[in-house]
Each structure stands twice: as structure tokens, then as C-alpha cells.
N, C-alpha and C positions, 0 to 999 in steps of 0.2 A: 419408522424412519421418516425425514423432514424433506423437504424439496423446495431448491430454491432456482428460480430461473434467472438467470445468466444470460447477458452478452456479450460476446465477445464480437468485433469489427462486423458488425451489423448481424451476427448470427447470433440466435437462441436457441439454449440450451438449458435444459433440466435437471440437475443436480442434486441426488440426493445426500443427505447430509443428517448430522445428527441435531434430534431437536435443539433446538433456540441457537443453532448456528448459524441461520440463516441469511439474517442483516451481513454475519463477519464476511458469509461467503459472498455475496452481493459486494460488497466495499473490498473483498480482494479482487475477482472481479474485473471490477471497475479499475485497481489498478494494473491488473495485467493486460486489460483492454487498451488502455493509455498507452503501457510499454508496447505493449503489439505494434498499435498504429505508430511510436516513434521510429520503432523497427522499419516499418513499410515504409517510412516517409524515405528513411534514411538508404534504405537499401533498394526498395522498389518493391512490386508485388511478385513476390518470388513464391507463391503457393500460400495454402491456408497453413500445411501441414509444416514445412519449413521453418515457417513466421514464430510459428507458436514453438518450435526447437529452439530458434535462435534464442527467444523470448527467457524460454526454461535455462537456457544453459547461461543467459546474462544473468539471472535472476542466482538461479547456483553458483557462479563464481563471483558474486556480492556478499552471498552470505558463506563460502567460504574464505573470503574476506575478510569479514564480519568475524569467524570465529578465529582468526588468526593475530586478532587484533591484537596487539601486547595492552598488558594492565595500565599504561599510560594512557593509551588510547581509551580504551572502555573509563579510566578515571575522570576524560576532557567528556566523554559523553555523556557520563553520569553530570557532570557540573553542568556542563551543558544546557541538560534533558532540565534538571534541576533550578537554572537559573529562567528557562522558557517557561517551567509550569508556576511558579513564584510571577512571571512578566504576566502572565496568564489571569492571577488570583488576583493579583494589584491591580489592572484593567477593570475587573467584573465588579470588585470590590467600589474602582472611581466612578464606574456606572452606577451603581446601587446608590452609591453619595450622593451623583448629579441630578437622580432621578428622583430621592427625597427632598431635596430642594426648590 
């Protein structure tokens, strides 16, 4: 088993995890840390244990959300997701150009 250490609003924590998960759990993380501290900005310091409820339960009602989403929706996100990673490829692509020149 893998372990990856974690902060969360200035506390560390040791996480085990399965091999080469490591990085992903680090970069979730990192973003539950962000939600946390939007939480506290917003609400105040209402406890550690709280924070990270309020946290958990914004988080699950996004992604039941998320699964709710009718086929129209998921079709804008897919073109979406699909016109960003093409913006993406054309960028690196004009960099390589500018940088054999």
C-alpha cells in the first residue's frame, strides 16, 4: 500500500492509497483544500470537522448534479471539453512553429 501526504487548511495528513495513486490524491487534495478554505471564507471557522461536512456534502450534491445532467447537457460538455482540448493542441502546436523559427 502507497502513501501520500496531504494538506488540508494547514493540517497534514498521511494517506494510504493504492500504488501510483499518489500524485491524483495530492491534486484532489489540493482541490478540497481550496473548497474548504472557500467554505471558511464564506461561512467563518465553524470547526475543522464541520468545514470538511459542509465541504463533502457541496461536493456530493455537484456530482449528483452532474449525474442528473440530461443528454443535452453532457452533449455541450462533450463539445465543450472537445473544442478546449483542440484550443489546447493548436496553442502548443503555434508554440513549436514559433520556436523553430
Amino acid at each position: 500500500m502507497a502513501k501520500a501526504d496531504i494538506t488540508i487548511r494547514g493540517r497534514e495528513y498521511a494517506v494510504a492509497c493504492a500504488p501510483g495513486q499518489e500524485a491524483r490524491l495530492v491534486e484532489l487534495s489540493r482541490r478540497l483544500d481550496k473548497r474548504v478554505r472557500q467554505i471558511a471564507d464564506a461561512v467563518g471557522d465553524i470547526g475543522e470537522a464541520r468545514l470538511l461536512l459542509v465541504a463533502a456534502l457541496a461536493l456530493l450534491d455537484e456530482l449528483d448534479a452532474a449525474r442528473r445532467s440530461t443528454p443535452a447537457d453532457l452533449s455541450q460538455q462533450k463539445a465543450a471539453s472537445a473544442l478546449s482540448d483542440a484550443a489546447a493542441r493548436i496553442e502548443a502546436l503555434a508554440r513549436r512553429v514559433e520556436a523553430g523559427q
